[in-house]
PDB file as gemmi writes it, atoms N, CA and C in Angstrom:
CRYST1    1.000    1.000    1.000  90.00  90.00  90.00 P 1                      
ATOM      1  N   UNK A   1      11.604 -14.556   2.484  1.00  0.00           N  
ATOM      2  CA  UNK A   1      11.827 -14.366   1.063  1.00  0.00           C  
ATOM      3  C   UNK A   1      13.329 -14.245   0.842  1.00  0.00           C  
ATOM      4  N   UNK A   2      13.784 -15.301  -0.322  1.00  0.00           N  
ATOM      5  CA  UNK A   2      15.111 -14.699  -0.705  1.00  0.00           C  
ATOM      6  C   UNK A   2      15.763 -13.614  -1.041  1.00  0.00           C  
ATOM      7  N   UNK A   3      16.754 -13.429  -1.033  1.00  0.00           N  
ATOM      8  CA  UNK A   3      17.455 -12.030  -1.801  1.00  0.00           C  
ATOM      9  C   UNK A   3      16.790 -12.328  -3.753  1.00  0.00           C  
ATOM     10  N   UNK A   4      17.334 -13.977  -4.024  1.00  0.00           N  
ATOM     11  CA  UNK A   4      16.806 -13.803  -5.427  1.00  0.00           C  
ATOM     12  C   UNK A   4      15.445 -13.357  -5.412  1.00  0.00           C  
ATOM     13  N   UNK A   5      14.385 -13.720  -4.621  1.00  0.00           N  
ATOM     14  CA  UNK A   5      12.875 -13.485  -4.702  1.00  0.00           C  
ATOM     15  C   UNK A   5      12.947 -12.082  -4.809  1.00  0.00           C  
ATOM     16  N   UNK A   6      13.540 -11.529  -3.957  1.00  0.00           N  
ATOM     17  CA  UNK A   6      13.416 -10.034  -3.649  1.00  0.00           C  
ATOM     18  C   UNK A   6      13.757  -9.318  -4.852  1.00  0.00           C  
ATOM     19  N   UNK A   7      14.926  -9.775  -5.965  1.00  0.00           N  
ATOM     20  CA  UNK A   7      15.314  -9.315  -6.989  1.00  0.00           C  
ATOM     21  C   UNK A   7      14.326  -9.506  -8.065  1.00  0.00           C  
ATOM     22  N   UNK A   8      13.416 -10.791  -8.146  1.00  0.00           N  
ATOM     23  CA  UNK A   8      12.735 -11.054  -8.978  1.00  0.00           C  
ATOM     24  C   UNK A   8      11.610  -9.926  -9.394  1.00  0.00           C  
ATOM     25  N   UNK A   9      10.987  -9.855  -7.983  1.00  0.00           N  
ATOM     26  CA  UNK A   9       9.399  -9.588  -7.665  1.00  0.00           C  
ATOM     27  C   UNK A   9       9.805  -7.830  -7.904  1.00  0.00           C  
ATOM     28  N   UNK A  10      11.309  -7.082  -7.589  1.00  0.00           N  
ATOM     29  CA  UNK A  10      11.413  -5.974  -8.152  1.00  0.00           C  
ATOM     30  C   UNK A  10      10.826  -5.507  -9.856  1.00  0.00           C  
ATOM     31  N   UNK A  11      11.846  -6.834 -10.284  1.00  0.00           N  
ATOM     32  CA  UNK A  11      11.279  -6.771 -11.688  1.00  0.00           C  
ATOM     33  C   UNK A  11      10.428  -6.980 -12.124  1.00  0.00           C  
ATOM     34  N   UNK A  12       9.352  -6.937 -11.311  1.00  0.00           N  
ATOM     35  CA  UNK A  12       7.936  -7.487 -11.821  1.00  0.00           C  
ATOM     36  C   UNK A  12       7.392  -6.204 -11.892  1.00  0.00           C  
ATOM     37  N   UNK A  13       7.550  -6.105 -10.832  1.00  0.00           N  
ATOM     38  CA  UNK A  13       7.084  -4.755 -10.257  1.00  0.00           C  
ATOM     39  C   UNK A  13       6.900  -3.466 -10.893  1.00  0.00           C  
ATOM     40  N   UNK A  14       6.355  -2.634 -10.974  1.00  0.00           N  
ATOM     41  CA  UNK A  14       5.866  -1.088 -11.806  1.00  0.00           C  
ATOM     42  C   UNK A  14       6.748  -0.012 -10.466  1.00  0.00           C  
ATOM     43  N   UNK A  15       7.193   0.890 -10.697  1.00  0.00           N  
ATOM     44  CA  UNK A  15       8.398   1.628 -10.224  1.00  0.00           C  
ATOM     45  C   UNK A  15       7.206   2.271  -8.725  1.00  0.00           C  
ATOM     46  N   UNK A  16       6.069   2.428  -9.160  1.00  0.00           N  
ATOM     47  CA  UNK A  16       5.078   2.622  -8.115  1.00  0.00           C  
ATOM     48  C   UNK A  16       4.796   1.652  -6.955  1.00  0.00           C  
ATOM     49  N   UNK A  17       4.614   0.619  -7.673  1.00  0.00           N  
ATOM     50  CA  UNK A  17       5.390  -0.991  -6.587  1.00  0.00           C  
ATOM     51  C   UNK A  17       6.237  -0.579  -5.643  1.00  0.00           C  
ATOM     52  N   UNK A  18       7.076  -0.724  -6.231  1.00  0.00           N  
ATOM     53  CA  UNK A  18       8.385  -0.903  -5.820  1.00  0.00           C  
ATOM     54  C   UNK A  18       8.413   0.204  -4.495  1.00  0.00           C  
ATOM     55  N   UNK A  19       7.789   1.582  -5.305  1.00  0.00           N  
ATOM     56  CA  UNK A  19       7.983   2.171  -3.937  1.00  0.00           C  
ATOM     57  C   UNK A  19       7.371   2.226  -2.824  1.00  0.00           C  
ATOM     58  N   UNK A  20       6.212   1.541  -3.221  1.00  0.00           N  
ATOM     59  CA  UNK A  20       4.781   1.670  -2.414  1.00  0.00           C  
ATOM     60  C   UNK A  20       5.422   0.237  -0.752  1.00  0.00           C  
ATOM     61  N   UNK A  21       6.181  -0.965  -1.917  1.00  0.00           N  
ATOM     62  CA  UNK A  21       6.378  -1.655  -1.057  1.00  0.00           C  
ATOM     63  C   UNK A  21       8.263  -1.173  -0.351  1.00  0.00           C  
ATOM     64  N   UNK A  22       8.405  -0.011  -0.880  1.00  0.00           N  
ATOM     65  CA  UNK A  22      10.381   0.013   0.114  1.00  0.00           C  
ATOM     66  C   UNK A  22       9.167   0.361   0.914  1.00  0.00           C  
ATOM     67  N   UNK A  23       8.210   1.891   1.078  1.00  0.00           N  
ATOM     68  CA  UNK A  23       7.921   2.814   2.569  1.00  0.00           C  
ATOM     69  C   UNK A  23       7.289   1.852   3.377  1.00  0.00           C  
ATOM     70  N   UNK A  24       6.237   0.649   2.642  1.00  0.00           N  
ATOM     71  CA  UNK A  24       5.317  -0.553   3.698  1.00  0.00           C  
ATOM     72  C   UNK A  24       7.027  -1.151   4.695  1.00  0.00           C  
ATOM     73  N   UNK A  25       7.637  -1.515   4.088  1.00  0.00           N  
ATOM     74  CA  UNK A  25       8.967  -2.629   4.565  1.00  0.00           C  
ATOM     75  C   UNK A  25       9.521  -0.720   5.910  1.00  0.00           C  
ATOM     76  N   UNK A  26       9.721  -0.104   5.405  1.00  0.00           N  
ATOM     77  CA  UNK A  26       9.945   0.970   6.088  1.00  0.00           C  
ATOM     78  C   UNK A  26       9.220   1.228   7.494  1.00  0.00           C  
ATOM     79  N   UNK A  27       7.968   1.168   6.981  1.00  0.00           N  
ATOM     80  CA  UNK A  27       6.994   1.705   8.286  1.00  0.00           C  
ATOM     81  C   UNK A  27       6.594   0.768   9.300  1.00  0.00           C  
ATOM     82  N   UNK A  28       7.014  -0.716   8.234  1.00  0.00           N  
ATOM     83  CA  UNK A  28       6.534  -2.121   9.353  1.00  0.00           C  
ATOM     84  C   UNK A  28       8.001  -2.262  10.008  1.00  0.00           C  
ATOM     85  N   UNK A  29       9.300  -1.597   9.774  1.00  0.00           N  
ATOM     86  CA  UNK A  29      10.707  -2.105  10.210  1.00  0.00           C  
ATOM     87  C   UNK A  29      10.716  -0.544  11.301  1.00  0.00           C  
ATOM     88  N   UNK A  30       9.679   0.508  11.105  1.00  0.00           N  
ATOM     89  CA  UNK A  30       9.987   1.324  12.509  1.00  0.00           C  
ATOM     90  C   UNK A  30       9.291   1.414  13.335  1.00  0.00           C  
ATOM     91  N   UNK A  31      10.215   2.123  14.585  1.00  0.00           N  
ATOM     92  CA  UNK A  31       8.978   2.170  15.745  1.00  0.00           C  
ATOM     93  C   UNK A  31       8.824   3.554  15.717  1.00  0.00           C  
ATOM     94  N   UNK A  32       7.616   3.953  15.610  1.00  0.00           N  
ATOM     95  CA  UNK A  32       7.270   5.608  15.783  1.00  0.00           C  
ATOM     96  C   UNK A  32       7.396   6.517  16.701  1.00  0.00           C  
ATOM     97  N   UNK A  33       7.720   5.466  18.067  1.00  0.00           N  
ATOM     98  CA  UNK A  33       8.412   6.246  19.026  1.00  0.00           C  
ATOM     99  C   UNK A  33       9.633   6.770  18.937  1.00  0.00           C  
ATOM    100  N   UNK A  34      10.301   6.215  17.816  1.00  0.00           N  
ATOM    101  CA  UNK A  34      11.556   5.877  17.761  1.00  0.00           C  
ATOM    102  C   UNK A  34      12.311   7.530  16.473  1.00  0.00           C  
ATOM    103  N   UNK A  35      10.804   8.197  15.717  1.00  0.00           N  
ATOM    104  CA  UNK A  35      11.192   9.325  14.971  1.00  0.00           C  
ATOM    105  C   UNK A  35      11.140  10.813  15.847  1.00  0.00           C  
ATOM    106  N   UNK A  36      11.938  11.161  14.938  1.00  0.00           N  
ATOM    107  CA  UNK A  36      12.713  12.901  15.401  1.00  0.00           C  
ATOM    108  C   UNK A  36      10.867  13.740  16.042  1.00  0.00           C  
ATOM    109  N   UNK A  37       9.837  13.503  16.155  1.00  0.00           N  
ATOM    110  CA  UNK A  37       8.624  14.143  16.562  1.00  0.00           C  
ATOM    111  C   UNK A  37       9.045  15.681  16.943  1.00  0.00           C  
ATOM    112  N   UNK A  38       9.973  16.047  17.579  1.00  0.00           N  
ATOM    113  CA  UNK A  38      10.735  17.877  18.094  1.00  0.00           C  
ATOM    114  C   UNK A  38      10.521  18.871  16.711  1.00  0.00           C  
ATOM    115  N   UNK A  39      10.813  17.818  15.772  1.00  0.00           N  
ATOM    116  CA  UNK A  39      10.911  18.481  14.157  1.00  0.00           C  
ATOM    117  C   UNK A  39       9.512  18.661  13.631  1.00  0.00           C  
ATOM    118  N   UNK A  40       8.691  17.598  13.979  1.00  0.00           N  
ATOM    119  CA  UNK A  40       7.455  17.704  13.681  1.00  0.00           C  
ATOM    120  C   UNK A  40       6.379  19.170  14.396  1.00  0.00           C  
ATOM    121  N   UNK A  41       6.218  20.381  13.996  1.00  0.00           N  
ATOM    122  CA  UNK A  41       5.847  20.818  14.788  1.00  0.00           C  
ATOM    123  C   UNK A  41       4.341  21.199  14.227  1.00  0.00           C  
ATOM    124  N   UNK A  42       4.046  21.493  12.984  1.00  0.00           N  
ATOM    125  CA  UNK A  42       3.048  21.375  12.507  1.00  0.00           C  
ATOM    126  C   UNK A  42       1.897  20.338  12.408  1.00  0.00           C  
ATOM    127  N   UNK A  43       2.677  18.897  12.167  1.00  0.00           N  
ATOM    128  CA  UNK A  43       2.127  17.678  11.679  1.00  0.00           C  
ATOM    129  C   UNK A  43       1.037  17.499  12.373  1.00  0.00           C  
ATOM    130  N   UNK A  44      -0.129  17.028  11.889  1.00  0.00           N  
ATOM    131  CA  UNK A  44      -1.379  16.436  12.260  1.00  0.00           C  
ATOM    132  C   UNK A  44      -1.565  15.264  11.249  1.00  0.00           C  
ATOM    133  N   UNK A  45      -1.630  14.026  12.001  1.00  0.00           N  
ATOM    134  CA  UNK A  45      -2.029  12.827  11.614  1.00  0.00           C  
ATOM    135  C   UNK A  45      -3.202  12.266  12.169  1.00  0.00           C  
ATOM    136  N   UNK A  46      -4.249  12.432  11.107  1.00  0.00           N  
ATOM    137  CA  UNK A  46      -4.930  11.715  11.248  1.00  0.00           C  
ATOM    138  C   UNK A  46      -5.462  10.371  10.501  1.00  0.00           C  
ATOM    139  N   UNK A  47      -5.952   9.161  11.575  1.00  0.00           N  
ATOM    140  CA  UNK A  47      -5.876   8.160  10.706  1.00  0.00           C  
ATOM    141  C   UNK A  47      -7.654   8.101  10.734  1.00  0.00           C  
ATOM    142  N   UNK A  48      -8.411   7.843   9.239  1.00  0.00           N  
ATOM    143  CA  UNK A  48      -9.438   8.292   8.950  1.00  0.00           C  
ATOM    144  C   UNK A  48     -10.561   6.505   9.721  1.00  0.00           C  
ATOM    145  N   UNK A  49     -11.722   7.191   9.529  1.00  0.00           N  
ATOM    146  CA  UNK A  49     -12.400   5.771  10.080  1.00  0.00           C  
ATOM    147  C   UNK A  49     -12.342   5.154   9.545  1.00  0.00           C  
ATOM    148  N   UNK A  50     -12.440   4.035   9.278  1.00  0.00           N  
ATOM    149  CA  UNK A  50     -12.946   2.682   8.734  1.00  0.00           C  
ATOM    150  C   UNK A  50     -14.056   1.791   9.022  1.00  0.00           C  
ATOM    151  N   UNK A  51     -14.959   1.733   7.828  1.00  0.00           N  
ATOM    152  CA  UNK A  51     -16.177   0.664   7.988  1.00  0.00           C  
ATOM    153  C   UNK A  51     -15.881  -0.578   7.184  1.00  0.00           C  
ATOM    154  N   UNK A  52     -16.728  -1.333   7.670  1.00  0.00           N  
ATOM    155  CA  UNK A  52     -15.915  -2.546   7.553  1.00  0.00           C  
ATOM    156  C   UNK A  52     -17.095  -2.952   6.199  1.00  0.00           C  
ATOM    157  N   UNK A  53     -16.725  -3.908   5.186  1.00  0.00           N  
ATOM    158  CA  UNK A  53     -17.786  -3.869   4.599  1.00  0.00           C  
ATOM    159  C   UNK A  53     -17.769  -5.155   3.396  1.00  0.00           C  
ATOM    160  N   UNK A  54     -18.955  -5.628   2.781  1.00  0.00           N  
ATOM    161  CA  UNK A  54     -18.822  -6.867   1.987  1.00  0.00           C  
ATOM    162  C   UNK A  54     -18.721  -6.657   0.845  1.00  0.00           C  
ATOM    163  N   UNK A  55     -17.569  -7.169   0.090  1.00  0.00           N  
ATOM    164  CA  UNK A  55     -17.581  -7.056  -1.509  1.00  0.00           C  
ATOM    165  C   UNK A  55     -17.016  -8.153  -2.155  1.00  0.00           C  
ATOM    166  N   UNK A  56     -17.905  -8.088  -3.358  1.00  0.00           N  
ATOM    167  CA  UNK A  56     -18.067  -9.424  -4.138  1.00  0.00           C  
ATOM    168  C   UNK A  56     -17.004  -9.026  -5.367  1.00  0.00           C  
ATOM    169  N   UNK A  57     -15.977 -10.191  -5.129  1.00  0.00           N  
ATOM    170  CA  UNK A  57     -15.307  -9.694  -7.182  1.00  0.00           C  
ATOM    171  C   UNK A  57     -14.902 -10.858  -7.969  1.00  0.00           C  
ATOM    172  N   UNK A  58     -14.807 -11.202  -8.707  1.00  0.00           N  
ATOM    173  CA  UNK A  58     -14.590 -12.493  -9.434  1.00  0.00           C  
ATOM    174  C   UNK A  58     -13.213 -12.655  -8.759  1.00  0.00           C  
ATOM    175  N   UNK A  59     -13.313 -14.272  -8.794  1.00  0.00           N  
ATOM    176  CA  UNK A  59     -12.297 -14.532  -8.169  1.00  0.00           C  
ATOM    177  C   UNK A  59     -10.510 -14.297  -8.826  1.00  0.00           C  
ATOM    178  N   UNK A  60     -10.715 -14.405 -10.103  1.00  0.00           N  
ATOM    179  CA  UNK A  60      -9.591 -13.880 -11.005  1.00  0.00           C  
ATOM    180  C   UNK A  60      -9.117 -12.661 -10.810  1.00  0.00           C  
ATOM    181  N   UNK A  61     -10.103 -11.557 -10.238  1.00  0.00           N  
ATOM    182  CA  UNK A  61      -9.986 -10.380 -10.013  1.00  0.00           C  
ATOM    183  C   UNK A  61      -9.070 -10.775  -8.592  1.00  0.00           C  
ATOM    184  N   UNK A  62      -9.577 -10.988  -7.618  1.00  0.00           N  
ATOM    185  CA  UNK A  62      -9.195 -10.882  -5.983  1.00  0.00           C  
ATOM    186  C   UNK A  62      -7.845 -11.664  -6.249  1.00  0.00           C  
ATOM    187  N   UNK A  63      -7.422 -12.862  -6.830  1.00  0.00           N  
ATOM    188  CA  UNK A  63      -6.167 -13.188  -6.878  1.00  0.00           C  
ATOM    189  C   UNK A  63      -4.838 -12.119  -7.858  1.00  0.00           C  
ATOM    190  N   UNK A  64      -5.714 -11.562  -8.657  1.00  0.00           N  
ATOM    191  CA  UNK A  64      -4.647 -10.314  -9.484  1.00  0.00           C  
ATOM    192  C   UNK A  64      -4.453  -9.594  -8.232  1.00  0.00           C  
ATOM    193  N   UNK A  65      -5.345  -8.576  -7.698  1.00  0.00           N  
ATOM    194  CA  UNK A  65      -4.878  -7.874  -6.519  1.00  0.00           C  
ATOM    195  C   UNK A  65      -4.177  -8.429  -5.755  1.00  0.00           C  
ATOM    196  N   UNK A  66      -4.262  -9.565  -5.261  1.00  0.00           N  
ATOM    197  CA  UNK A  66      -3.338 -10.620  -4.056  1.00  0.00           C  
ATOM    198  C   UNK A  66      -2.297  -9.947  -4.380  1.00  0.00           C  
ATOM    199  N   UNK A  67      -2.151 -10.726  -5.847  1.00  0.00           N  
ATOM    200  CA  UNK A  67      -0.182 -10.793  -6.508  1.00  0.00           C  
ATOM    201  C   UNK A  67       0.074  -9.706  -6.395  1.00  0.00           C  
ATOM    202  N   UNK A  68      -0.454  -8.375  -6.969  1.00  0.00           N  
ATOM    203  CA  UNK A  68      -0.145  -6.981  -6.831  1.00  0.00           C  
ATOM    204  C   UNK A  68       0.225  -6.599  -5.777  1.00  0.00           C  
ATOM    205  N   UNK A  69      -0.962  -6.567  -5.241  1.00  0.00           N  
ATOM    206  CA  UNK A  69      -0.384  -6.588  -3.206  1.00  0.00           C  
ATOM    207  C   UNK A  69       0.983  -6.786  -3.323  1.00  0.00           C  
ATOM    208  N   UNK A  70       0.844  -8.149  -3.054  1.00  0.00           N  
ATOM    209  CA  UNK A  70       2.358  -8.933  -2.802  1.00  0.00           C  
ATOM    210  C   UNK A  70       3.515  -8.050  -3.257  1.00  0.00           C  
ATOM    211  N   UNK A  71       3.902  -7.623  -4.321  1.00  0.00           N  
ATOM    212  CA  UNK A  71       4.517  -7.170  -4.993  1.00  0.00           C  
ATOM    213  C   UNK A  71       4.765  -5.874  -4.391  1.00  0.00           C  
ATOM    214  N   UNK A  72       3.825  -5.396  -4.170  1.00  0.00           N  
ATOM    215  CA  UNK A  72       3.985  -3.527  -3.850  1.00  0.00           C  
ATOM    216  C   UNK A  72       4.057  -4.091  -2.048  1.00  0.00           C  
ATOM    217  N   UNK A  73       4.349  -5.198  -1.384  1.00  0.00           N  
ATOM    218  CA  UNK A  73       4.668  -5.509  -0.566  1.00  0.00           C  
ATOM    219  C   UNK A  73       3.935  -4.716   0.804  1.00  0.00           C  
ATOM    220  N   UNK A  74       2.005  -4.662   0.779  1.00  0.00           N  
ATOM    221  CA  UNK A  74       1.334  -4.477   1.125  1.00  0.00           C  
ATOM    222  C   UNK A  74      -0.155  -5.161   1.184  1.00  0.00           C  
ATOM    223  N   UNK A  75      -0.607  -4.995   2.173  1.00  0.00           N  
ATOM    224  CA  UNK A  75      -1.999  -6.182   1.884  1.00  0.00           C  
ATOM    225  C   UNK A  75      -2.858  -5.807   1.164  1.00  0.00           C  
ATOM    226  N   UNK A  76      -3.985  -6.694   0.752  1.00  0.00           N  
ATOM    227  CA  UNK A  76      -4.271  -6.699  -0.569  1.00  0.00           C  
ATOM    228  C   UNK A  76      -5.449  -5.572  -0.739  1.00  0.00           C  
ATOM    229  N   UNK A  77      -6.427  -5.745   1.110  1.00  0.00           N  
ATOM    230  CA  UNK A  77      -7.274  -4.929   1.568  1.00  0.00           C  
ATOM    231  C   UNK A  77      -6.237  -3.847   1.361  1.00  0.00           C  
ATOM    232  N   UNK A  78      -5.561  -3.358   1.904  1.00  0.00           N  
ATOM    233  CA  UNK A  78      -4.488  -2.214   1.639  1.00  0.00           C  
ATOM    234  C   UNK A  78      -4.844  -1.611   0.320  1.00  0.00           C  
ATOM    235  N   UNK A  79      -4.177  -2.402  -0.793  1.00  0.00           N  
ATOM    236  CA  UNK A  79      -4.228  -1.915  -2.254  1.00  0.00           C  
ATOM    237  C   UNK A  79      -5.746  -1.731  -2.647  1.00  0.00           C  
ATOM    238  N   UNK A  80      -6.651  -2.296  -2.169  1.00  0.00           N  
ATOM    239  CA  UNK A  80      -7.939  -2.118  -2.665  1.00  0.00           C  
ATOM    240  C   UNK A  80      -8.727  -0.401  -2.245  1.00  0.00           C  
ATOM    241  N   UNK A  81      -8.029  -0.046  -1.038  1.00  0.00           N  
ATOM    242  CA  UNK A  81      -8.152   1.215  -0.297  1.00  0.00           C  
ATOM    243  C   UNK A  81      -7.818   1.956  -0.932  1.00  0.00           C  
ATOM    244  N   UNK A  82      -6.420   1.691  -1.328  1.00  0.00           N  
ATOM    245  CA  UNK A  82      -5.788   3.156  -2.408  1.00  0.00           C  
ATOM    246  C   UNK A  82      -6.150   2.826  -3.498  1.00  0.00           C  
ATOM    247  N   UNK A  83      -6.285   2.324  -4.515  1.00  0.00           N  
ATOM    248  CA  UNK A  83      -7.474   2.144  -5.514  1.00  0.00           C  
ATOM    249  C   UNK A  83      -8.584   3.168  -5.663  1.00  0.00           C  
ATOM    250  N   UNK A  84      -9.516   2.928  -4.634  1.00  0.00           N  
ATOM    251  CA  UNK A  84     -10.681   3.653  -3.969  1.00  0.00           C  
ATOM    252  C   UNK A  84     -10.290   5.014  -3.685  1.00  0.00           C  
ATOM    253  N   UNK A  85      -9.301   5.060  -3.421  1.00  0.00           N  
ATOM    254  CA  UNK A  85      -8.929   6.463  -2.781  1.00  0.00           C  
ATOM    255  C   UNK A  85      -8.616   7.343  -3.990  1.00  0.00           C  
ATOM    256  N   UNK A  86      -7.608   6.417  -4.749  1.00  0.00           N  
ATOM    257  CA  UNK A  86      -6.964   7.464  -6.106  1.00  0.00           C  
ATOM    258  C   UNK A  86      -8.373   7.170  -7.084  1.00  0.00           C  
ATOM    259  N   UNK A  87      -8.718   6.641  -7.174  1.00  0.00           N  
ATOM    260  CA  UNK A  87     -10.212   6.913  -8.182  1.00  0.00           C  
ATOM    261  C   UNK A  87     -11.273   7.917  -7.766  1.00  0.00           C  
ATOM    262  N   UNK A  88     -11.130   8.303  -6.396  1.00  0.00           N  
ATOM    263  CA  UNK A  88     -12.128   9.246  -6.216  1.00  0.00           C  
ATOM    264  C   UNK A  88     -11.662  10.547  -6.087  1.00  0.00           C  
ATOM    265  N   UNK A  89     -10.460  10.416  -6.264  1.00  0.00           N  
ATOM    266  CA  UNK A  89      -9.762  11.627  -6.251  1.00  0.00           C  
ATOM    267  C   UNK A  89      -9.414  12.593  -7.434  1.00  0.00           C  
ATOM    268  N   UNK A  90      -9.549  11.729  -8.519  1.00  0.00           N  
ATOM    269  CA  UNK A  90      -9.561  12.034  -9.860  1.00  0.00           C  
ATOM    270  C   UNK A  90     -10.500  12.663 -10.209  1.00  0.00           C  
ATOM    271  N   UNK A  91     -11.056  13.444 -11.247  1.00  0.00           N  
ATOM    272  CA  UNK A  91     -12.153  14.276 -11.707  1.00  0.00           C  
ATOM    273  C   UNK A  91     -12.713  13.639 -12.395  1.00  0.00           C  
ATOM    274  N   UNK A  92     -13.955  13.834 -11.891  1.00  0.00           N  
ATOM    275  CA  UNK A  92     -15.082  12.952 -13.192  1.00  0.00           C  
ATOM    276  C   UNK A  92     -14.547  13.622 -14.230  1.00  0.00           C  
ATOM    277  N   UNK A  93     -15.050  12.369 -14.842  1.00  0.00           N  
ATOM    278  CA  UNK A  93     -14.876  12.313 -16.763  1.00  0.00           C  
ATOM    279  C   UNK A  93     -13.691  12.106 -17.464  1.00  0.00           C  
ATOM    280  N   UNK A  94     -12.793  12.013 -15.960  1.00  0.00           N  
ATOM    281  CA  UNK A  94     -11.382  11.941 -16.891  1.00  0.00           C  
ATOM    282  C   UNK A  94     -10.728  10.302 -17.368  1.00  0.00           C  
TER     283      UNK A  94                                                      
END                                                                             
């Protein structure tokens, strides 16, 4: 991607984008061996299961997410996760 692309797709972008895709460009540009862990003394990471699973969405739908993806510079399965995640996290009725 160009520098212009890179300038473009900022401006496309919702400020949540933007940041969602600097930490993706962040976490895919480090090696985790490579952080301060001595400092970490509390931290527990856990990475949760995953089932794998079939879903149907109009296709207009699955290409909006693509572009979004793209944009917040994460995959699209990615964005569909946090979606899922921040909707269930919210309180019914709101």
């Amino acid at each position: 991607m160009s520098a212009t692309q890179r300038v473009a797709d900022k401006r496309l972008a919702s400020p949540r984008e933007r940041d969602l895709g600097e930490l993706a460009r962040h976490f895919d540009a480090t090696d985790a061996g490579e952080l301060p862990w001595e400092k970490a003394e509390d931290a527990v990471i856990e990475r949760p299961e995953l089932e794998q699973i079939s879903l149907r969405l109009p296709k207009e739908d699955l290409d909006a997410l693509k572009r979004r993806a793209a944009r917040a510079g994460v995959g699209y399965t990615t964005l569909i996760r946090m979606i899922v995640r921040h909707y269930l996290r919210v309180p019914a009725g709101r």
